[in-house]
C-alpha positions as CSV (number, residue, x, y, z in Angstrom):
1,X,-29.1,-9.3,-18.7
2,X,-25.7,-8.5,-17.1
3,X,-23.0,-8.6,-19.2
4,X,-19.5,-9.7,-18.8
5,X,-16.7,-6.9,-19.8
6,X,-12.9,-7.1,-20.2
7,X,-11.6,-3.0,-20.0
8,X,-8.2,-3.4,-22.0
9,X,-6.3,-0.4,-20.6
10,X,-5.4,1.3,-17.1
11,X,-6.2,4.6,-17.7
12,X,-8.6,7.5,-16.8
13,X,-11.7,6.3,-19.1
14,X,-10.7,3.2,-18.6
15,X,-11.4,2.9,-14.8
16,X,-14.4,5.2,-15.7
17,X,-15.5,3.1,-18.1
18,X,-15.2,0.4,-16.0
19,X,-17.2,2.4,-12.8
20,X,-19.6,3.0,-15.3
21,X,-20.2,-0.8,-15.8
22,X,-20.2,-1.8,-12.5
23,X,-22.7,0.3,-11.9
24,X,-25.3,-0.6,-14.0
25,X,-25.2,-4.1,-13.0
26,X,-22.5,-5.6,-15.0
27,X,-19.2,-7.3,-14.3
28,X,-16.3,-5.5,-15.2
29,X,-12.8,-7.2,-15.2
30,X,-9.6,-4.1,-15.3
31,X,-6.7,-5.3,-17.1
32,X,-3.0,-3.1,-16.8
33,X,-0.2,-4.3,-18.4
34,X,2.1,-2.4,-15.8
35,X,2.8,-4.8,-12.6
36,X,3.7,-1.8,-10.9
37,X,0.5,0.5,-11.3
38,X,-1.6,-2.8,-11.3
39,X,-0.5,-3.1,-7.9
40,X,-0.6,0.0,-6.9
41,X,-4.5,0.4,-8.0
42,X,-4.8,-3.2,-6.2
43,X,-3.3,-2.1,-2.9
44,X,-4.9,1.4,-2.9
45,X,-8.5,0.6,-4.6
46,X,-7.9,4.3,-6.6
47,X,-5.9,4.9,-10.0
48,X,-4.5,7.6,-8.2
49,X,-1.8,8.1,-11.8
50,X,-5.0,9.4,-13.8
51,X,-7.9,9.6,-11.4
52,X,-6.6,10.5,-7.9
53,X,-9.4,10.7,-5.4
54,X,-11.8,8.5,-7.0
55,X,-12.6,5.0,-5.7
56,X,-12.4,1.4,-7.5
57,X,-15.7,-0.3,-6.7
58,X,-14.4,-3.4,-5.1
59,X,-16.9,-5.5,-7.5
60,X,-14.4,-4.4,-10.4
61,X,-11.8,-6.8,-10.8
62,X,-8.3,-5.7,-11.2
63,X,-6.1,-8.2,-13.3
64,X,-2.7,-8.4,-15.3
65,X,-4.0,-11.6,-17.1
66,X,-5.3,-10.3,-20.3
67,X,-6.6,-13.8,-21.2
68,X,-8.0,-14.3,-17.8
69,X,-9.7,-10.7,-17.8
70,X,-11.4,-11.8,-21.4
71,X,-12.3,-15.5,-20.8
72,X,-16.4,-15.6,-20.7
73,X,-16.4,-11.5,-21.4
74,X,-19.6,-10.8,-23.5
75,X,-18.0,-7.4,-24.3
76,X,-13.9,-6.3,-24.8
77,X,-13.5,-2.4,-24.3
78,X,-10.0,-1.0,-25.9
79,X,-9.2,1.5,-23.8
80,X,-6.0,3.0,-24.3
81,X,-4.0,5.7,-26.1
82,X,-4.2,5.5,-30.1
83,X,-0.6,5.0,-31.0
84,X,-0.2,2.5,-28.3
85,X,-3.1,0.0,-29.4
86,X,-0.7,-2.3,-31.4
87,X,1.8,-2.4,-28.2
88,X,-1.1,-3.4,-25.9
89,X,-2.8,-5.5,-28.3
90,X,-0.2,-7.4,-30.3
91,X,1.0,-9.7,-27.3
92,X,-2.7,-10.7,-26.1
93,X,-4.0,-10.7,-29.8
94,X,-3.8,-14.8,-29.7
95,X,-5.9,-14.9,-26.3
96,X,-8.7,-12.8,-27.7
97,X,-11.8,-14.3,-28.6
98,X,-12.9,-13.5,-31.8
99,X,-16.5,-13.6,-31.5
100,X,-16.7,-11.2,-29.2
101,X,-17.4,-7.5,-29.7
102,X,-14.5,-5.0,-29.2
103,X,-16.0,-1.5,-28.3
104,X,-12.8,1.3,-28.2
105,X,-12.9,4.5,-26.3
106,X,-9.5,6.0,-27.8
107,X,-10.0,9.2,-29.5
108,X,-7.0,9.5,-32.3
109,X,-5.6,8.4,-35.5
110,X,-2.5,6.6,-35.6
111,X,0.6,8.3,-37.4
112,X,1.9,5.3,-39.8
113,X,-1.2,4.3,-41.0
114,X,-3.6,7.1,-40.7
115,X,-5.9,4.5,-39.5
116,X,-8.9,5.1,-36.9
117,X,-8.2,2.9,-33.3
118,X,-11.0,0.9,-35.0
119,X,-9.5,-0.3,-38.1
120,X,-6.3,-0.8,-36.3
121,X,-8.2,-3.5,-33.7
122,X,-9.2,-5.1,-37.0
123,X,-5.6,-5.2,-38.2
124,X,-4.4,-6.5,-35.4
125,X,-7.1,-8.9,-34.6
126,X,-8.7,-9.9,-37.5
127,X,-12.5,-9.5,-38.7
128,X,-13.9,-8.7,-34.7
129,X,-16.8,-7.0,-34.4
130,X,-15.8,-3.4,-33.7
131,X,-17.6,-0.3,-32.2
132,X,-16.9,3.0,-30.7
133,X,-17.8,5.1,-27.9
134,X,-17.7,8.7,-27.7
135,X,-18.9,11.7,-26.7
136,X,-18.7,14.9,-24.3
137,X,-17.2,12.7,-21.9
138,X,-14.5,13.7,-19.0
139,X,-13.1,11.7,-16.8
140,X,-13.6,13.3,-13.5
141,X,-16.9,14.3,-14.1
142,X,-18.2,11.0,-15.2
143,X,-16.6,9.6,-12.0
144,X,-18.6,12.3,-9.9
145,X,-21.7,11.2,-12.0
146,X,-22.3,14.3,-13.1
147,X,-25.5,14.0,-16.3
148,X,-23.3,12.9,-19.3
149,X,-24.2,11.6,-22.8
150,X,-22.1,9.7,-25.5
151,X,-22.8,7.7,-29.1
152,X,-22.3,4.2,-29.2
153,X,-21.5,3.5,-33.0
154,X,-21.0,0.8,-35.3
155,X,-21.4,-0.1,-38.6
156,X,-24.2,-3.2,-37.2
157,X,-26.6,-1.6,-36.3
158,X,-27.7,-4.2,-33.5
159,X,-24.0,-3.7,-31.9
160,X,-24.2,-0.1,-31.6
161,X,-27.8,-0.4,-29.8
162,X,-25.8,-3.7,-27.9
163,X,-23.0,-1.1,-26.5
164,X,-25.8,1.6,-26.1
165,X,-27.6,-0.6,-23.3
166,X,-24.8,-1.9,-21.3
167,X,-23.4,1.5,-20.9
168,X,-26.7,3.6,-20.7
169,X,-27.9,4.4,-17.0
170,X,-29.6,7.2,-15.4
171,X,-27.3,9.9,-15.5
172,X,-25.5,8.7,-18.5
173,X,-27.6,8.9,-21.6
174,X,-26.2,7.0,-24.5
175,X,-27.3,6.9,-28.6
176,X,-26.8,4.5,-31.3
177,X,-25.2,5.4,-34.5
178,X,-24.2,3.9,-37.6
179,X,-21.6,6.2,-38.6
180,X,-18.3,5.0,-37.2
181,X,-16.3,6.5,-39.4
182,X,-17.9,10.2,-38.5
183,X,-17.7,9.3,-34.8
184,X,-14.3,8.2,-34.5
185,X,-13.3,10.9,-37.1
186,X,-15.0,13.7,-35.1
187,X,-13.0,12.5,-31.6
188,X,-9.7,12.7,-32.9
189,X,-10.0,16.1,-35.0
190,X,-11.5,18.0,-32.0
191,X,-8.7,17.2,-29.7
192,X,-6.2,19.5,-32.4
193,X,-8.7,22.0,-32.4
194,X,-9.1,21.6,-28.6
195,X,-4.9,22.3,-28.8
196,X,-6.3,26.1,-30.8
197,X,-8.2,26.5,-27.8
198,X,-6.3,26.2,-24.7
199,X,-3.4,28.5,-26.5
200,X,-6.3,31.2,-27.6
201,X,-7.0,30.7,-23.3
202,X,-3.3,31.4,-22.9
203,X,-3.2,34.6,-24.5
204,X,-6.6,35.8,-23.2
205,X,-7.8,36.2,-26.8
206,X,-11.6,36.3,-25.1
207,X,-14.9,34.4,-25.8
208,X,-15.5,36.2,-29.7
209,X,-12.1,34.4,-30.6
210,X,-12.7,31.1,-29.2
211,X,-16.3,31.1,-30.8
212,X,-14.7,31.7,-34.1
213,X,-12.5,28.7,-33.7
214,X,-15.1,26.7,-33.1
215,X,-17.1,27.5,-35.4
216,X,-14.3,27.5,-37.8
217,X,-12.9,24.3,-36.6
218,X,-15.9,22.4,-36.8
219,X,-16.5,23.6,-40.6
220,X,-12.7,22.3,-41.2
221,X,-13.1,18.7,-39.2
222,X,-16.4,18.1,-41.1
223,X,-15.2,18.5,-44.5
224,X,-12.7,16.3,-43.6
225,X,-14.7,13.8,-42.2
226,X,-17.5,13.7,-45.4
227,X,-14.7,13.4,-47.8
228,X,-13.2,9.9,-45.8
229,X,-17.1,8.6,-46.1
230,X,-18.3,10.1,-42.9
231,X,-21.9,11.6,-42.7
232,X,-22.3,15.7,-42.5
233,X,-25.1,15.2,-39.4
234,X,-22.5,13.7,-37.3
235,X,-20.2,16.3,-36.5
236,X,-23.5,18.5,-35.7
237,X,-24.0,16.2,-32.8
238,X,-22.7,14.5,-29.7
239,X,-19.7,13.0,-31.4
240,X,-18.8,16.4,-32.9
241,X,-20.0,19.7,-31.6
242,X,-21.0,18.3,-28.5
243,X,-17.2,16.7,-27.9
244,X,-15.7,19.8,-29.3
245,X,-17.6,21.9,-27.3
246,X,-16.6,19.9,-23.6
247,X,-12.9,19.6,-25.0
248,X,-12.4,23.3,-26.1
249,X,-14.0,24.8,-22.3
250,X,-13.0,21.7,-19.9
251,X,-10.3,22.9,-17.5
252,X,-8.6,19.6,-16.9
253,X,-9.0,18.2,-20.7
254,X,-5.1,17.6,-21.4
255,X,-5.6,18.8,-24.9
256,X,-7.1,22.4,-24.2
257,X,-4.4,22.7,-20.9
258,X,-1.6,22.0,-22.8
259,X,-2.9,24.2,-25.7
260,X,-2.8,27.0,-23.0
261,X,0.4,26.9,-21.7
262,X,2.1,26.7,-25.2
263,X,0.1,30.0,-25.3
264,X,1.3,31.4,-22.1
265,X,4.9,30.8,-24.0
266,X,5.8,26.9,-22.5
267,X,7.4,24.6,-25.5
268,X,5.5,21.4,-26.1
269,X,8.7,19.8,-24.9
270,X,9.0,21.0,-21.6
271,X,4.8,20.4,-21.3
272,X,5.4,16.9,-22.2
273,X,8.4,16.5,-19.8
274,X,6.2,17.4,-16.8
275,X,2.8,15.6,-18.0
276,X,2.2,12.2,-16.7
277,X,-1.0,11.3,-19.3
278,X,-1.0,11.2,-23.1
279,X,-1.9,14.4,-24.9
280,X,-3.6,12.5,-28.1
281,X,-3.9,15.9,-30.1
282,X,-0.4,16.6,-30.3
283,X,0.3,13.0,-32.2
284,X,-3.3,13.5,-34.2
285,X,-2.1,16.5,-35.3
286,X,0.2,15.0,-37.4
287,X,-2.2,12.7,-38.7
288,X,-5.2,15.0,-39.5
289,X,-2.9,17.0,-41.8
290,X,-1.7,14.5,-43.6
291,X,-5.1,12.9,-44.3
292,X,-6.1,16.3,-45.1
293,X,-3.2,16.6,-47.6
294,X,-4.1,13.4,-49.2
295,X,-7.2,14.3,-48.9
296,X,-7.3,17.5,-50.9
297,X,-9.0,19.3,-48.2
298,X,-8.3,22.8,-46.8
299,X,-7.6,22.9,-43.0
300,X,-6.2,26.3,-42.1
301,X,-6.6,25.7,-38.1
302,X,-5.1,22.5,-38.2
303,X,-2.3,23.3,-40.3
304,X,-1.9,26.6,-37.8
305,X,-1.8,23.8,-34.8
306,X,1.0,21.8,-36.4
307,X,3.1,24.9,-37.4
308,X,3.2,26.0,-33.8
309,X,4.1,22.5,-32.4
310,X,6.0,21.2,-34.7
311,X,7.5,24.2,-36.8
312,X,8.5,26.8,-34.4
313,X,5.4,29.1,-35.4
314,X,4.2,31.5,-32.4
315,X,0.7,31.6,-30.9
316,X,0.5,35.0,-32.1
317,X,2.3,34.7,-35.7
318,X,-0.5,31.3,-36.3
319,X,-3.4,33.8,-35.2
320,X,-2.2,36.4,-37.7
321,X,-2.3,34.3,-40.7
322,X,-5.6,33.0,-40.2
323,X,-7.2,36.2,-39.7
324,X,-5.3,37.9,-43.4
325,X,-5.9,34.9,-45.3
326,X,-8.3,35.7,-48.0
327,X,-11.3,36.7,-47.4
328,X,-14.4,34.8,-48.8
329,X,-17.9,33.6,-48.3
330,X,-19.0,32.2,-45.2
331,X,-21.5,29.8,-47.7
């Protein structure tokens, strides 16, 4: 049956999202809390700020009435950058209905809290039924319909399979999971790895180095993840590798790009001056490390990451000490 979907959010995955929808026979309502890019998207049928060149089917509606966009919506999609949810959710939260499932596609953790986008939704909202989708998904390609897969999780079972039909078509593949807290954990850890990447690119440290951080990377994210809760299997699939894989090679993901001009010897303040859309990693990274602090678990790439953004480390000085730390077993 078609479903009725409110996208929350004005981004790239958003309007993706929302294509995605539209597609597979569903009604999809757009709704911007900017007047300006609202009618600009209106006016132009393209979110030409985060998707230029890509057209909005004319079936998708395009709204700045966030109670209007949700009234009758079978489905609410949160789509927007993690430390903004409370700013885009807090002054619609009394025109949301709470019966109705909330699916987020933000990758992140927010910095006060440490919480995952999901658990903030419930904060803000109350007990809604909450899922998450995520995957080896970028924007561009996804709006070219280029073969993609994601997970749709949730801890109800019968949601996650819910959100896996209504997105699921025949060039976009999409499995259930139960394992939100793995799924959510393993999109916002591989955008600070994704960070290791792009600067690795910027030196030309070659393929063996950037296997290693993978490789690496994923061994750090998942002990992280299985000590919040999160199952071990998850980062070994779509949600993890296959994320951290498309993140870490992508040549427009924002995370790995501006990973590789900090390497090529830009500051992450004159990166951020001249970027339009949010680079989640850079605020994550702050987050990951303290959850691994409290935690008690050992993240040597991610505290690299955070040195170099945040502590006036160099590329090359953050390389060094990972390689001389000492040595041990691989088991």
């Amino acid at each position: 049956m078609p479903e009725t979907v409110a996208v929350i959010g004005d981004g790239a995955m958003a309007t993706v999202c929302g294509m995605v929808l539209v597609d597979n026979g569903h009604k999809a309502r757009m709704y911007s809390m900017f007047p300006d890019h609202l009618s600009e998207m209106s006016s132009t049928r393209e979110n030409r700020r985060y998707l230029a060149g890509v057209s909005i089917p004319a079936s998708m509606e395009l709204t700045g009435d966030a109670a209007g966009a949700m009234r009758g919506a079978t489905l609410i999609l949160s789509a927007m950058p993690c430390q903004f949810i409370r700013a885009w959710w807090g002054p619609i939260s009394g025109a949301t209905p709470r019966d109705v499932p909330i699916c987020s596609i933000t990758k992140g953790i927010e910095n006060e809290t440490l919480l995952r986008p999901t658990q903030v939704l419930r904060e803000v909202l109350g007990s809604a039924p909450v899922a998450a989708l995520s995957g080896p998904n970028i924007g561009p390609e996804l709006a070219r319909r280029l073969p993609a897969t994601a997970v749709a999780a949730s801890e109800d079972g019968s949601l996650a399979e819910f959100v896996q039909r209504a997105f699921s078509t025949d060039w976009f593949r999409v499995y259930s999971n139960t394992d939100l807290v793995g799924v959510e954990l393993a999109g916002a850890t591989k955008n600070v790895i994704a960070l290791a990447a792009g600067a690795l690119d910027g030196l030309g440290s070659g393929c063996n180095a950037k296997a290693a951080l993978l490789t690496r990377g994923l061994a750090e994210i998942t002990r992280l993840g299985v000590a919040l809760g999160a199952r071990r299997e998850t980062f070994s699939g779509l949600a993890g590798l296959g994320d951290l894989v498309t993140t870490c090679i992508s040549p427009v993901g924002r995370n790995r790009s501006t990973g590789e001009r900090i390497g090529r010897g830009e500051t992450l303040d004159q990166i951020l001056a001249t970027t339009s859309s949010v680079v989640e990693g850079v605020a994550t990274t702050r987050s990951v490390l303290e959850l691994a602090r409290r935690h008690g678990v050992e993240m040597p790439i991610t505290a690299a990451v955070h040195a170099v953004l945040f502590e006036r480390r160099s590329v090359g000085e953050a390389i060094t000490e990972l390689m001389v730390r000492e040595l041990r077993s691989e088991e």
